[in-house]
DSSP file (Angstrom, degrees, kcal/mol; ACC not computed):
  #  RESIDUE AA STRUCTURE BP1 BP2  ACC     N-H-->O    O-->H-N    N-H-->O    O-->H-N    TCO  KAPPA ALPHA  PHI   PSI    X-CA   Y-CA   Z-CA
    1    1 A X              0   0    0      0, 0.0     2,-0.7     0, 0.0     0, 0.0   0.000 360.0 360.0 360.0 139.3   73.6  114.0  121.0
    2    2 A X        -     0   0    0      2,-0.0     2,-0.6     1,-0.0     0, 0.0  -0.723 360.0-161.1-119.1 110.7   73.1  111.4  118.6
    3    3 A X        -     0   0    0     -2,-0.7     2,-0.5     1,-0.0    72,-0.1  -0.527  10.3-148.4-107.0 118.5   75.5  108.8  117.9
    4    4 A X        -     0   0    0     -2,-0.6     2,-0.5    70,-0.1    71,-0.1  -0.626  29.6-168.3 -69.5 108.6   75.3  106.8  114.7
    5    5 A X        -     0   0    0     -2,-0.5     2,-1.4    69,-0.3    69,-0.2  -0.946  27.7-120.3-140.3 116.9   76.6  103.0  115.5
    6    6 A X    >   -     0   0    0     67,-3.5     3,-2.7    -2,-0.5     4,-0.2  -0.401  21.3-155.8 -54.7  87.4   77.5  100.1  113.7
    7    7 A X  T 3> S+     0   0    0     -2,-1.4     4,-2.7     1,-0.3    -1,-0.1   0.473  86.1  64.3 -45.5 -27.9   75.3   97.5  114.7
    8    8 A X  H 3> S+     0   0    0      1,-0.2     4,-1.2     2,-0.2    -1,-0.3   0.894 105.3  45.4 -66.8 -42.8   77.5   94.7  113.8
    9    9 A X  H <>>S+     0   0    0     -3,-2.7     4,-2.3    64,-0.2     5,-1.6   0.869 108.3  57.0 -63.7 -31.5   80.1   95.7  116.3
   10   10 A X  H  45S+     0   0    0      3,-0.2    -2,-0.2     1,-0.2     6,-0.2   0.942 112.1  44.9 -67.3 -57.5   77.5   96.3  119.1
   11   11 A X  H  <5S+     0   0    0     -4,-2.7    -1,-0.2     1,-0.2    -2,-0.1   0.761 123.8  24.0 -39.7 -48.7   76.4   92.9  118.7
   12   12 A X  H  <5S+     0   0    0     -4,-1.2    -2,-0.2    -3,-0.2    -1,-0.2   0.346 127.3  26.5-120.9  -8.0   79.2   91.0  118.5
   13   13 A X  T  <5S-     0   0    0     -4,-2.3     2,-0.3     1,-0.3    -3,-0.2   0.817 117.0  -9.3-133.8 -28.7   82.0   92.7  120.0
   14   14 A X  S   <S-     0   0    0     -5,-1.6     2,-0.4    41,-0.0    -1,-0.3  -0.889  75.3 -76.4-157.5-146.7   81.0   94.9  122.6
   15   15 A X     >  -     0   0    0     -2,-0.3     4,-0.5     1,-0.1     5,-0.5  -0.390  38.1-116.2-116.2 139.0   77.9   96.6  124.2
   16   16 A X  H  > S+     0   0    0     -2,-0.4     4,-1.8     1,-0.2     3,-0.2   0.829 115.3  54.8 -37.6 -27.4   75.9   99.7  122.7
   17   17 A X  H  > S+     0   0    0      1,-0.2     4,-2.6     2,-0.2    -1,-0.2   0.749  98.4  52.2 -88.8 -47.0   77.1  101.5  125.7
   18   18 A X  H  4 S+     0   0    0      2,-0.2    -1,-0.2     3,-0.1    -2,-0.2  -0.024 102.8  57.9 -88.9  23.3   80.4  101.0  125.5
   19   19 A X  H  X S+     0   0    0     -4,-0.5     4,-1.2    -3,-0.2    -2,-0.2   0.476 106.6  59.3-128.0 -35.5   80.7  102.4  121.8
   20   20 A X  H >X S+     0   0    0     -4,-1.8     4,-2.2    -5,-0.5     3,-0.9   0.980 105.9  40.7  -7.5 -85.0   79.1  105.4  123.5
   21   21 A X  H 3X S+     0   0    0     -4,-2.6     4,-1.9     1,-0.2     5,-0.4   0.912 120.6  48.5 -51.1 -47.1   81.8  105.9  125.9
   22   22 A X  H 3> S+     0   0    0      2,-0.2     4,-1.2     1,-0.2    -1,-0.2   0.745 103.2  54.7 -49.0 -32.3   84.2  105.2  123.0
   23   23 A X  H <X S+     0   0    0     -4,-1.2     4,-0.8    -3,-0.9    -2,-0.2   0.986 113.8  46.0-102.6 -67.2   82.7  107.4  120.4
   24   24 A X  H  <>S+     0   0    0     -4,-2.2     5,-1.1     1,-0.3    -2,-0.2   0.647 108.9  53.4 -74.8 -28.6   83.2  110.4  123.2
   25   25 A X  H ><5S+     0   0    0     -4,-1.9     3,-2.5    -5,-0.2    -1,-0.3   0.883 111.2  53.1 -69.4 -36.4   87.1  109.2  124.2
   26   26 A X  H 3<5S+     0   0    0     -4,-1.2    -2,-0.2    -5,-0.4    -1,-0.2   0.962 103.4  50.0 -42.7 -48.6   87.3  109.6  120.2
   27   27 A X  T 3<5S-     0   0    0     -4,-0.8    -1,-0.3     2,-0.1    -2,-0.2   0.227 121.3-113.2 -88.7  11.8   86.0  113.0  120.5
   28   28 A X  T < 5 +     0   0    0     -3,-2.5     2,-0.6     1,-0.2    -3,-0.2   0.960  64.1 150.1  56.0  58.7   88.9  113.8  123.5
   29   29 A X      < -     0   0    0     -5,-1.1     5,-0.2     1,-0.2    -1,-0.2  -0.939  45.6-123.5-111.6 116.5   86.1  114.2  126.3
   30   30 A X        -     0   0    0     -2,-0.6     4,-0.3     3,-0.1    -1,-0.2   0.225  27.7 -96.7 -36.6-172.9   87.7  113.2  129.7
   31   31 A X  S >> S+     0   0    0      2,-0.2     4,-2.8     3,-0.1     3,-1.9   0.933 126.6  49.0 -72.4 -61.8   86.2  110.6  131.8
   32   32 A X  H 3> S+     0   0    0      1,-0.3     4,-0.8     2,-0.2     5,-0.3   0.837 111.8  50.7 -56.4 -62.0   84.3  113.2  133.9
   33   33 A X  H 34 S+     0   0    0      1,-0.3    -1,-0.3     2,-0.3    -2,-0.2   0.279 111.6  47.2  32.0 -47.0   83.1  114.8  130.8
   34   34 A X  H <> S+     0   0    0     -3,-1.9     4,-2.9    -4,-0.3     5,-0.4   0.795 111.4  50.6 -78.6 -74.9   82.0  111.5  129.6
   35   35 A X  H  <>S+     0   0    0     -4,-2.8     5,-2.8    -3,-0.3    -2,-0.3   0.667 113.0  44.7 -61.6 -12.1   80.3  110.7  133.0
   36   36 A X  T  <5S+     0   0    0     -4,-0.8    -1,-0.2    -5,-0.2    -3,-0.2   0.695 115.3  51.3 -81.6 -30.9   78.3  114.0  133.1
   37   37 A X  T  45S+     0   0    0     -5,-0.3    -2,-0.2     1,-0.2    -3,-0.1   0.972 121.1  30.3 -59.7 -50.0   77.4  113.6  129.3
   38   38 A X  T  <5S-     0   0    0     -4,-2.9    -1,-0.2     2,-0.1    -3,-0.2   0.504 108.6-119.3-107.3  -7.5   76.1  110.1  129.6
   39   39 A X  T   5S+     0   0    0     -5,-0.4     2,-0.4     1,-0.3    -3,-0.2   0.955  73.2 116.4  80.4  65.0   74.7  110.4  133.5
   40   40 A X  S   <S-     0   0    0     -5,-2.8    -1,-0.3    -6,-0.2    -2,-0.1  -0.980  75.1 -82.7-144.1 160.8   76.9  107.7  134.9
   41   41 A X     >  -     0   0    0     -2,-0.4     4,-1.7     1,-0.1     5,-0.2  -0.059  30.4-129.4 -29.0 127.1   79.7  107.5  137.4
   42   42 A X  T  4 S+     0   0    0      1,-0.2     4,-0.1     2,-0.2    -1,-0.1   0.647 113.1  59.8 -88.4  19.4   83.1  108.5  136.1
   43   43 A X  T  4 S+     0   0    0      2,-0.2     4,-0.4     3,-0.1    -1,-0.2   0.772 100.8  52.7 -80.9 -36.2   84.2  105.1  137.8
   44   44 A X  T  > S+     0   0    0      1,-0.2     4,-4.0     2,-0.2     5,-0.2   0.945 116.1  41.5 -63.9 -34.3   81.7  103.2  135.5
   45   45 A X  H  X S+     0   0    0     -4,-1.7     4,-0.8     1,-0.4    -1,-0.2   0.547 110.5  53.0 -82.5 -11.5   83.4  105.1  132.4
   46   46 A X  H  > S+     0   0    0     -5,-0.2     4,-1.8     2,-0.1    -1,-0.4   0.598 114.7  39.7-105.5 -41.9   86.5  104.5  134.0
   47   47 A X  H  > S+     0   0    0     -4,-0.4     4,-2.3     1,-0.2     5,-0.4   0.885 117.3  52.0 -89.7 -29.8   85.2  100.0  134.1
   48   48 A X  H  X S+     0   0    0     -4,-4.0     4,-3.9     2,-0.2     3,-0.5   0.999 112.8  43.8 -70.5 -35.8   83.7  100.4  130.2
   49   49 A X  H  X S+     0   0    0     -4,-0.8     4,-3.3     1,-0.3     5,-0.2   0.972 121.4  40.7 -57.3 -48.8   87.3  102.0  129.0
   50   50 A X  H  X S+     0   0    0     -4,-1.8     4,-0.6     1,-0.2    -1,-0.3   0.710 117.6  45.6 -59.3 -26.9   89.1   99.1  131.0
   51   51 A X  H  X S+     0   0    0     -4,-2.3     4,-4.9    -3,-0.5     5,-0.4   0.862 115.6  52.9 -75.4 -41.0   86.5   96.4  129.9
   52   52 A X  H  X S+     0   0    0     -4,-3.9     4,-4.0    -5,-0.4     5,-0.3   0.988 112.0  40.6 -36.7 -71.3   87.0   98.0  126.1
   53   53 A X  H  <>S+     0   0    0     -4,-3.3     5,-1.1    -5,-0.3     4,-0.3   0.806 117.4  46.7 -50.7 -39.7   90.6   97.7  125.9
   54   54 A X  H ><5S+     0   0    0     -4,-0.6     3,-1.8    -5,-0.2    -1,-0.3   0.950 108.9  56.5 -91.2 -48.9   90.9   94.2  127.7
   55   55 A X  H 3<5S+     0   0    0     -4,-4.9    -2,-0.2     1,-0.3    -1,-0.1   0.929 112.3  41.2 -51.9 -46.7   88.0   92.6  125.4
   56   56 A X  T 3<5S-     0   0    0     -4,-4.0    -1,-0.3    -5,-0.4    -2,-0.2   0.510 114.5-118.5 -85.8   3.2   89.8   93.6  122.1
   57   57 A X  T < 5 +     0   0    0     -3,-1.8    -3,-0.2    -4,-0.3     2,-0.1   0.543  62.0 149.6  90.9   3.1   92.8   92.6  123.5
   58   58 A X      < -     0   0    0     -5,-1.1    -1,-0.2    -6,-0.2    -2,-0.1  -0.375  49.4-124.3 -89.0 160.5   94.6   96.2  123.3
   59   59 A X  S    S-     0   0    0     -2,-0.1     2,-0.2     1,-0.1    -1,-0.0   0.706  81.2 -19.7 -51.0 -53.5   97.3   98.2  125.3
   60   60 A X  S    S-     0   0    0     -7,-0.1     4,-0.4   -11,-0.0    -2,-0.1  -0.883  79.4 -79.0-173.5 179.0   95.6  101.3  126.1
   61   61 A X  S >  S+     0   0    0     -2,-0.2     3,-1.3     1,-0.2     4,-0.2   0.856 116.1  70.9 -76.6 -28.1   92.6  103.5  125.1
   62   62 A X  T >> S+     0   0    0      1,-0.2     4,-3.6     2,-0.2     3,-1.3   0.957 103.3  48.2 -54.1 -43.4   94.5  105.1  121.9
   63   63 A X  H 3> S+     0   0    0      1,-0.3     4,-1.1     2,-0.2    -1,-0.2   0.606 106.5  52.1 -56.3 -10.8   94.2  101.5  120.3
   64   64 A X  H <> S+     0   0    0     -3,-1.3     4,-0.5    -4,-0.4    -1,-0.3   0.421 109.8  51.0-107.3   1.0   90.8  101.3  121.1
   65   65 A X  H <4 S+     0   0    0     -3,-1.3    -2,-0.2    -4,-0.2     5,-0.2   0.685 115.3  41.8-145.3 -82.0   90.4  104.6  119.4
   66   66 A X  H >X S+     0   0    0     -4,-3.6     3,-2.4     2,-0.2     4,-1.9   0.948 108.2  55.0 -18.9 -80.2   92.2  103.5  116.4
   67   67 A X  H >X S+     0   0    0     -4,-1.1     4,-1.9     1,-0.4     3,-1.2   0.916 110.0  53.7 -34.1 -68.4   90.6  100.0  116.1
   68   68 A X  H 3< S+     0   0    0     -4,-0.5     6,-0.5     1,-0.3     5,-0.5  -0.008 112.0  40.9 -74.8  17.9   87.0  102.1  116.1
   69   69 A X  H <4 S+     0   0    0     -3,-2.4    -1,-0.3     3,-0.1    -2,-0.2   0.312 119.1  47.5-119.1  -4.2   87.7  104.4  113.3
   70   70 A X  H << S+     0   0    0     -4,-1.9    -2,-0.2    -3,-1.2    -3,-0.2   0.817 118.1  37.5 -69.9 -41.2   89.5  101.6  111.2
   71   71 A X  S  < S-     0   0    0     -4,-1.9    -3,-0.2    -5,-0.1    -1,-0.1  -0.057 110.4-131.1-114.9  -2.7   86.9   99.1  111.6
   72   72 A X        +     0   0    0     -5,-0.2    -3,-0.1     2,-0.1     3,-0.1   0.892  46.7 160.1  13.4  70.8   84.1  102.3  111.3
   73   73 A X        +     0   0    0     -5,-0.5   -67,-3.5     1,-0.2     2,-0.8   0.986  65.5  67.8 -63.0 -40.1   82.2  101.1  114.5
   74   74 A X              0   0    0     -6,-0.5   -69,-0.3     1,-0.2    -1,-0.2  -0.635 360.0 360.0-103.3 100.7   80.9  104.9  114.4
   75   75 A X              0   0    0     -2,-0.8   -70,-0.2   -71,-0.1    -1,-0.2   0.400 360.0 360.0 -67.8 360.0   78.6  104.8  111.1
């Protein structure tokens, strides 16, 4: 799968990796789901959501969710 990402966010607000994980919560794929997809630990997808949410300064993952399809991180 190939995921189209607005470089400008990657750069400056958070990691290529973590607009991954994001781009997949978007798409309603659990954490395990997420960690099978992307070959990682569903504890690391479990630290990018928590890192997400705390870096932008949001509540919870729905905001983070929001934020990325207002702001069109995913080009």
């Amino acid at each position: 799968m190939t995921i189209e990402i607005n470089e400008e966010y990657v750069q400056n607000n958070i990691s290529t990796r973590e607009v991954e994980v994001l781009h997949l919560i978007s798409l309603g794929y659990s954490n395990r789901e997420i960690a099978d997809t992307l070959f990682i630990s569903r504890l690391t997808v479990e630290t990018h959501r928590r890192n997400m949410v705390k870096k932008m300064g949001f509540k919870n993952a729905y905001q983070l969710v929001v934020w990325a399809f207002k702001e069109r991180v995913f080009a």
